[in-house]
N, C-alpha and C positions, 0 to 999 in steps of 0.2 A: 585212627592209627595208621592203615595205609595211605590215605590221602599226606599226612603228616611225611612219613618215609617216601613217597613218591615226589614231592615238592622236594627236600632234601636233595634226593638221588638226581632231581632235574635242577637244581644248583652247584649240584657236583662237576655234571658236566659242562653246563654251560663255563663254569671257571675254565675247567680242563678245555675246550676247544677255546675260549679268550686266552689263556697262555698258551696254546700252541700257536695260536695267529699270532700272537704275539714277537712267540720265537722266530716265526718265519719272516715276519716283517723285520727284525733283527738281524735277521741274515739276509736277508736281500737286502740292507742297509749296508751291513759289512763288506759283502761282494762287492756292492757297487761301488765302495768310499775304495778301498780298494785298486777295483780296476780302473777309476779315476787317479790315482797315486801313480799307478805301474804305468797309463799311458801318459802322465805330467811327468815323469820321470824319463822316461823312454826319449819323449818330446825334448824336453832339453838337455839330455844326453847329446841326441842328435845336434840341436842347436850347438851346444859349443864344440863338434866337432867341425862343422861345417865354418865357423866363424873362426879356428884357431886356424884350419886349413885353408882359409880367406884370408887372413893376418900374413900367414909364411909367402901365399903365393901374392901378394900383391906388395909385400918387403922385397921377396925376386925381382920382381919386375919393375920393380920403381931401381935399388941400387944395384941388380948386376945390368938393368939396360940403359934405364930412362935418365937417373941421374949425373951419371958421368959422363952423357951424350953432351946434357943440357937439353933433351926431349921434354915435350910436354903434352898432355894428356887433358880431355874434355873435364867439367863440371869443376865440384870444388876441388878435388887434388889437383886440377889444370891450373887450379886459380891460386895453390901451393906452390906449383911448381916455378910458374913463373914470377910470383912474390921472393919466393928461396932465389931467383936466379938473378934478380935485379938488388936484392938486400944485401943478399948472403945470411940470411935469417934460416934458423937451423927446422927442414923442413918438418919433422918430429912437432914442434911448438907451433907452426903455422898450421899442418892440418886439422893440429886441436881447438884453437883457436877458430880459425876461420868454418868448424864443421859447427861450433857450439850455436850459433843462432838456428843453424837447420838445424838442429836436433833439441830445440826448445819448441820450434815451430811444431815439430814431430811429436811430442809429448802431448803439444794442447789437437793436434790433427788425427794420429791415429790412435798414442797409447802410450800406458805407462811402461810397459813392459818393454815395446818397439824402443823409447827412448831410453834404458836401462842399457840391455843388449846393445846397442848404437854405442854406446858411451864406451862400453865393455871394447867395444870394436877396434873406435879410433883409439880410445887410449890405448891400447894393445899393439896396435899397429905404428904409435907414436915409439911408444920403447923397443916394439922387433927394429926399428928403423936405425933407432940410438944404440942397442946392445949386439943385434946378429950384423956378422961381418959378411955379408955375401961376397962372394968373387963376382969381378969385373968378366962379363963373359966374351963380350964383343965390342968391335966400334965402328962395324961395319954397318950402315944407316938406317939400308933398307931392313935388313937384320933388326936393328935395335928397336925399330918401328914397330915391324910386327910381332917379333917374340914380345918386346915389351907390355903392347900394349895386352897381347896376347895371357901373359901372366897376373896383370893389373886387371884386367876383363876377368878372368880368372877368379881372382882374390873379390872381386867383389860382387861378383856372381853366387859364390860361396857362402859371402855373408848375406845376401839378398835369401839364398835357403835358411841360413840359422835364425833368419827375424831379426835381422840390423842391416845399416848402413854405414860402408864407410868413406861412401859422397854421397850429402847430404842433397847434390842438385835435385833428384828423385822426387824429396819431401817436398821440397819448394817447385816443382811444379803441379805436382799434388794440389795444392792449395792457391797455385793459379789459374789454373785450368776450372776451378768451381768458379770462379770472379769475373773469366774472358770465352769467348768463341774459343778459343786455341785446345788441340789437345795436348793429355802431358808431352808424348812426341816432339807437338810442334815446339812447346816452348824451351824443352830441352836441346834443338835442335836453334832455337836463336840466343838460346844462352849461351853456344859453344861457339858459335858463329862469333859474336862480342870479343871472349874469351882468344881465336884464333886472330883477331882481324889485329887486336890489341898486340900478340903477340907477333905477329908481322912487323908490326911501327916500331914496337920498342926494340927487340931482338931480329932479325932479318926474316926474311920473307921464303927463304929455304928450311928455315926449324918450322916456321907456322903450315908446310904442306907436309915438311915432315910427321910432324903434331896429328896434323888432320888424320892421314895413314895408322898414327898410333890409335886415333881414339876411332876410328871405325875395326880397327881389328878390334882391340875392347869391347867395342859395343856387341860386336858379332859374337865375341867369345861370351856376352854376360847373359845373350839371350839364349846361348847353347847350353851354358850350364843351367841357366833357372828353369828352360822348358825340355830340354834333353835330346837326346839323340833323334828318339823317334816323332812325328809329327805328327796328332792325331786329329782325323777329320771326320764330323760329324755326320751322316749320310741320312736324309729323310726322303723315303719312295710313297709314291703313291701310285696303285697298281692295281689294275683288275685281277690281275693274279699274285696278289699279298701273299697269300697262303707259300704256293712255290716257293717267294721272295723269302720268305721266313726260313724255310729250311735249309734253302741254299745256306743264307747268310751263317746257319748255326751250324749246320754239316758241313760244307765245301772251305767256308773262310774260319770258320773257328770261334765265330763272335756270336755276344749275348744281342738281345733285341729287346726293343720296347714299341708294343703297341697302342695307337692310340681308336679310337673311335671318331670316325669323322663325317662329313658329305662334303661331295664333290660341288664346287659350283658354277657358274656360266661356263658352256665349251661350248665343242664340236656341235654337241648335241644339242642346242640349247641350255636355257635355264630349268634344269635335273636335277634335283638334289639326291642322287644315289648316295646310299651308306656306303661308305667304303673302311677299308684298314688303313689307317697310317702307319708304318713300319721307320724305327728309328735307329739307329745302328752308329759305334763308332771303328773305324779302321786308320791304319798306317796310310802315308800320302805313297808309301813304295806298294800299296794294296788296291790303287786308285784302278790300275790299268784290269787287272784280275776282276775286280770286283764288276768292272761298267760291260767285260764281255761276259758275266754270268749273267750279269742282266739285260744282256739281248738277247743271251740264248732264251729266258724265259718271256721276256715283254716289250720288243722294241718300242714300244710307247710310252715304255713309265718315264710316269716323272720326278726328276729326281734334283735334290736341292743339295749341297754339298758346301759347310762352315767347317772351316780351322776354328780347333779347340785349345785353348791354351791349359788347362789342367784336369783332370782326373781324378776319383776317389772312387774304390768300390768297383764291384758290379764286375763283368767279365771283359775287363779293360787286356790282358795279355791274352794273345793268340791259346785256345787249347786246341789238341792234336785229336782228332776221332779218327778209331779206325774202321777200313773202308769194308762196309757189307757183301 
């Protein structure tokens, strides 16, 4: 009879603890489906703010500067501009048009979603173009040149953050640069070349240097907005006195660190494999001059390697403030 009751009571529980795991793994299901929902949410919140305020500022800059100049501008809107100026073809239907192959190309190259949003983009920026009535701001050259290019750079800067394009040149070097030596850079850089040279012969040869000034403000403005203000640069020391290196770097500059395990190889000393610390670190390029005199005070010998980093996630990326003992 006990034997009997003791089997029972040890099925009891075992149920009881199988539905509590149960519950739990139900809720760690829900949390997670969840906080995947709130950051896909979040995510393209952001997306279509970045792509609507892309859309308004590259409508600025195409009708209060570019087009009433007859300016022209690098990649596929360059290859709009000057289609619209030699047709009279309404440029709203040519940027759609002529963007639709790079943005099929984009579909089979990075994604479904990239060419969805892309779509979103241009066609967006086809109708601000047709419905908002910008005012005519200037028509003063150099003016037009660089604010223009400046809000056009701008605008598509914007949408480069939301996850679309609205010049498609980007994609299509993309996918030649996997086929040729060239990087995307270079080929972007003899696409617009074509695009300039053509517009010299057909139109004169003061809009095409004008052109050029608009699409280097552009360019400069697209790599300010997609990588920002600050310019963040990768620091790796290697140091007999790591230890020091490390506190400094976390007390005096503010910044997180990443150590590695390493040995030293051929030097001064011969072929030594001492164990040493690698010490990894990112800082501001306005942190360069701060940072290389903290590291004389402790090691004039370290050696130190220093990469621009173009993006960031995580980890103790902003300056924190400690106070001093």
């Amino acid at each position: 009879m006990d034997s009997v009751y003791k089997q029972t009571t040890l099925e009891k529980i075992k149920g009881y603890l199988g539905k509590n795991r149960s519950d739990k793994i139900s809720n760690y299901t829900i949390a997670k489906q969840s906080l995947e929902l709130k950051v896909t949410a979040t995510r393209l919140l952001k997306d279509i703010a970045f792509i609507s305020l892309g859309i308004l500022s590259a409508g600025f800059g195409l009708k209060g500067f570019l087009l009433p100049n007859g300016f022209l501008d690098g990649g596929v809107i360059g290859i709009s501009l000057l289609t619209e100026a030699l047709t009279n073809y309404p440029l709203s239907v040519l940027i759609v048009i002529i963007n639709a192959p790079f943005i099929v190309l984009g579909y089979f190259q990075i994604g479904k979603s990239f060419a969805l949003k892309s779509i979103i983009a241009i066609v967006g920026l086809a109708i601000v173009l047709v419905v908002v009535d910008y005012p005519i701001i200037t028509s003063d050259k150099l003016l037009v040149a660089v604010f223009g290019g400046f809000f056009l750079g701008g605008g598509i800067g914007l949408s480069v953050r939301g996850g679309s394009v609205i010049d498609g040149t980007e994609v299509l070097a993309i996918y030649l640069c996997r086929k040729s030596v060239l990087t995307i850079g270079d080929l972007i850089l003899v696409f617009n070349i074509i695009i300039f040279s053509i517009a010299a012969y057909l139109l004169s040869i003061e809009i095409a240097l004008y052109s050029i000034l608009t699409y280097l403000a552009a360019s400069k403005t697209v790599d300010f907005v997609i990588e920002g203000v600050e310019e963040y640069i990768g620091v790796t020391i290697i140091s007999t006195h790591s230890e020091d290196i490390r506190v400094m770097i976390i007390e005096k500059m503010g910044r997180g660190v990443t150590i590695y395990d390493g040995k030293r190889g051929y030097g001064k000393r011969g072929e030594i494999l001492d164990q040493t610390d690698i010490i990894y670190s990112v800082i501001t390029r306005l942190e360069i001059s701060k940072f290389q005199t903290e590291i004389q005070k402790i090691d004039p010998d370290a050696f130190i390697v220093m990469n621009s980093v173009k993006d960031l996630k995580g980890g103790m990326i902003k300056k924190r403030s400690f106070k001093e003992k």
